[in-house]
N, CA, C and O of each residue as an XYZ file, in Angstrom:
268
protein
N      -8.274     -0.804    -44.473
C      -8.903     -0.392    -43.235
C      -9.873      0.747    -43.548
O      -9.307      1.831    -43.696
N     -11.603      0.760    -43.724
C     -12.349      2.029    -43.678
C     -12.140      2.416    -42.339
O     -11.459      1.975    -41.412
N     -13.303      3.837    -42.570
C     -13.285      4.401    -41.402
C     -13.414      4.014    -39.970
O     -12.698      4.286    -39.006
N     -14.773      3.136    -40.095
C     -14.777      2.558    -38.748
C     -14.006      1.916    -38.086
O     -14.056      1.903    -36.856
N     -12.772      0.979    -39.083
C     -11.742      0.593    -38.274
C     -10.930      1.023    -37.534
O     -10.444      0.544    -36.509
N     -10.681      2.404    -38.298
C     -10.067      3.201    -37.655
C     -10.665      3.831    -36.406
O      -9.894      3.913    -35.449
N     -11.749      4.235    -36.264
C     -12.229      4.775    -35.273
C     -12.679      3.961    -34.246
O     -13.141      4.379    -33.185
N     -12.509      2.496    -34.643
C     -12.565      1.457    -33.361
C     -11.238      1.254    -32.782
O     -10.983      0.972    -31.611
N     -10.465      1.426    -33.703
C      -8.772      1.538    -32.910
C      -8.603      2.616    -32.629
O      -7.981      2.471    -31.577
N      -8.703      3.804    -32.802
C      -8.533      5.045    -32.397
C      -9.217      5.268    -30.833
O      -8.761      6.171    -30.131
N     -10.412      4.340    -30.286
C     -11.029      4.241    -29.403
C     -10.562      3.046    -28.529
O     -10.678      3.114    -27.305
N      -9.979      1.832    -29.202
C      -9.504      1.437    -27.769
C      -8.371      1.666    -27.596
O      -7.970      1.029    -26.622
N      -7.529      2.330    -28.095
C      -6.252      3.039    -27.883
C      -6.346      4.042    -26.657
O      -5.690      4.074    -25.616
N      -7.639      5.057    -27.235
C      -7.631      5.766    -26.042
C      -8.343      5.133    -24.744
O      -8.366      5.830    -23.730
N      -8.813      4.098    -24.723
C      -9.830      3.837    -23.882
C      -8.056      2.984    -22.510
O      -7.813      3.179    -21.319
N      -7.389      2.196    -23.503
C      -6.130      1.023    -22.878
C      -5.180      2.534    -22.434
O      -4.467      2.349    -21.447
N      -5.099      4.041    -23.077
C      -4.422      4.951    -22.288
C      -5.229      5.438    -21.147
O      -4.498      5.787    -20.220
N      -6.274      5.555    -20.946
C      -6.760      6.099    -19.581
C      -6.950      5.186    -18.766
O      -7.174      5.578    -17.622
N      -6.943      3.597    -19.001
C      -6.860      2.745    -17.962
C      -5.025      2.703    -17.769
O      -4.675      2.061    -16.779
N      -3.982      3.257    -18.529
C      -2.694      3.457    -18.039
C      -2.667      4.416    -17.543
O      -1.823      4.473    -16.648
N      -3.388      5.519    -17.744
C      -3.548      6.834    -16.083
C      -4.045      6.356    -14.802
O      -3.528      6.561    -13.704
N      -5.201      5.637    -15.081
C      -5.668      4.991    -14.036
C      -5.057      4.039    -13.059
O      -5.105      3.995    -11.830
N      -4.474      3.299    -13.945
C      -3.649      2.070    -13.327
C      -2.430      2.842    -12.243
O      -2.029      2.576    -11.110
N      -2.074      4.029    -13.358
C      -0.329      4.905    -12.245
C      -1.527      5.645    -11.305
O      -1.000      5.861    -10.213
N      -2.334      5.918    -11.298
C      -2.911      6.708     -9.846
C      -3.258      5.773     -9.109
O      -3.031      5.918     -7.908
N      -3.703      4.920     -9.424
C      -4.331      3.729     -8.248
C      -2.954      3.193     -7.561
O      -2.898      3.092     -6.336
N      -1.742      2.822     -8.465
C      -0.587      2.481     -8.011
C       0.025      3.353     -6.987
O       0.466      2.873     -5.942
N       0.076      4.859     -7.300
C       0.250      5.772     -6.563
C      -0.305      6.003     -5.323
O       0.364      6.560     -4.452
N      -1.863      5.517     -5.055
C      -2.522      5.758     -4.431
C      -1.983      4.183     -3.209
O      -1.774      4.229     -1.997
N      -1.926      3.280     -3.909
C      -1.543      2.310     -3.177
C      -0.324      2.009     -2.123
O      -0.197      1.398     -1.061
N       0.431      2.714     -2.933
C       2.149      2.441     -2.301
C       2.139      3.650     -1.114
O       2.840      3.434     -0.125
N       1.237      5.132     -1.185
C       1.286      5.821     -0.301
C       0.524      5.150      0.958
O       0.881      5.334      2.121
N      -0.632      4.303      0.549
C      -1.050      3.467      1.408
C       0.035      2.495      2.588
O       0.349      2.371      3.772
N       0.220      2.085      1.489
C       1.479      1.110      1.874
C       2.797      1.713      3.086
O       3.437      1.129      3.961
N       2.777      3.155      2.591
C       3.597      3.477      3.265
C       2.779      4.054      4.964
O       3.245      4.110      6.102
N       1.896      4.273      4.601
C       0.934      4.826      6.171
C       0.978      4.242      6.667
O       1.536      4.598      7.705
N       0.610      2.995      6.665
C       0.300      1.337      7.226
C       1.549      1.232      7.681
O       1.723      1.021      8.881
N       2.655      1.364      6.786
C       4.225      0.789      7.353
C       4.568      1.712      8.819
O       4.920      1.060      9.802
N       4.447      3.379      8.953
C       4.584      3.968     10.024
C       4.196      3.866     10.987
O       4.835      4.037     12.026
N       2.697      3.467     10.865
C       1.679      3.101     11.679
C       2.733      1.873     12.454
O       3.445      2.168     13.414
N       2.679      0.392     11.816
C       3.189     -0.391     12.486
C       4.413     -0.363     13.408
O       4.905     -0.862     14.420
N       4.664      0.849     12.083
C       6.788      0.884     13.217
C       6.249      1.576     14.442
O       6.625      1.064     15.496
N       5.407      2.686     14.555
C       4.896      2.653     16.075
C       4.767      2.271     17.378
O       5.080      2.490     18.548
N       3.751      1.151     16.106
C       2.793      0.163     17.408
C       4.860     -0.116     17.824
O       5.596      0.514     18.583
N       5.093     -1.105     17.071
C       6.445     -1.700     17.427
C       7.470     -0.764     18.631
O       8.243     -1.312     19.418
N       7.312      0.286     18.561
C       8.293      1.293     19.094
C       7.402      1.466     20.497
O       7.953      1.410     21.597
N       6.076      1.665     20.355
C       5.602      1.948     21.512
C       5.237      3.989     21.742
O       5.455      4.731     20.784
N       4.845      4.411     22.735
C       4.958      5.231     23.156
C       6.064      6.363     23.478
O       5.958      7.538     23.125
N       6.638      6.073     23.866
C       8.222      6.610     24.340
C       9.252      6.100     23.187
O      10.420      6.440     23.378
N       9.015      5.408     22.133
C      10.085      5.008     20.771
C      10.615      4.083     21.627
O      11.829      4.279     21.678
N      10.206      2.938     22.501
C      11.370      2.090     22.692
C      10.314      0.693     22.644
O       9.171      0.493     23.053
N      11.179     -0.014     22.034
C      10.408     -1.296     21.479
C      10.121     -2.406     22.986
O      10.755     -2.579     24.027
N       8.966     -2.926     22.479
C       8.321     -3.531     23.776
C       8.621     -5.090     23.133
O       8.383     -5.401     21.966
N       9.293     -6.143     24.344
C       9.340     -7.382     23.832
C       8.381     -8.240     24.868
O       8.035     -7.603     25.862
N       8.152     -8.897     24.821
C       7.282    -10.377     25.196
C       8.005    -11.045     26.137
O       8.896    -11.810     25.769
N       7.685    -10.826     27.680
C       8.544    -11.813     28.226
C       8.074    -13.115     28.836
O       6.887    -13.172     29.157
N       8.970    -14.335     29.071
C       7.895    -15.419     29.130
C       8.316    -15.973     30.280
O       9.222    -16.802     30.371
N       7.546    -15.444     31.335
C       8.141    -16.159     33.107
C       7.238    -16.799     33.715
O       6.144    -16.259     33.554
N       7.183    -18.203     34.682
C       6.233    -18.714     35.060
C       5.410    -19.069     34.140
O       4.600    -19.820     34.683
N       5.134    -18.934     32.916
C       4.176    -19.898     32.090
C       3.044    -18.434     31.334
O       2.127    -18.657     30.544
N       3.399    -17.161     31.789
C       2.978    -16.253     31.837
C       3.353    -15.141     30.823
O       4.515    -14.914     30.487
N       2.205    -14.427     30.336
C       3.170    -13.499     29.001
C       2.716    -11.881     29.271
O       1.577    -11.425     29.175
N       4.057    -11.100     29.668
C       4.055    -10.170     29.683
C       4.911     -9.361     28.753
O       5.731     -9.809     27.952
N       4.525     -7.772     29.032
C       4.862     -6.858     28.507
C       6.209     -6.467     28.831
O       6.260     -5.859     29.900
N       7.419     -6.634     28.200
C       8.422     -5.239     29.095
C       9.157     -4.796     28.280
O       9.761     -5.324     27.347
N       9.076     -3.312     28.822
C      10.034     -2.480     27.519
C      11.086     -2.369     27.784
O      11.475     -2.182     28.937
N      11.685     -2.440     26.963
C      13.483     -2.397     26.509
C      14.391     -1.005     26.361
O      15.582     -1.074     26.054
């Protein structure tokens, strides 16, 4: 192995470790995502007052009523 081999592996070594920093921050960045989105929905679901709103189906008709 001369030099340059080495310094072409020495370079994508470091190049495949900062796309493994990259990869755990983007991951990081994702799952906190993941988790905003999840609160968000339990919300909507809960409603205003925390009490979950179901779908009621009378006369052919679709309403709101909370539980």
């Amino acid at each position: 192995m001369d030099d340059s081999d080495v310094e072409s592996t020495a370079s994508i070594l470091a190049s495949v470790k900062e796309q493994e920093i990259q990869f755990e921050r983007l991951t990081r960045a994702l799952e906190d995502e993941r988790r905003g989105v999840s609160l968000q929905l339990q919300r909507v679901k809960l409603g205003p007052d925390g009490i979950a709103p179901t779908v009621a189906n009378g006369n052919g008709t679709l309403s709101w009523r909370w539980q």
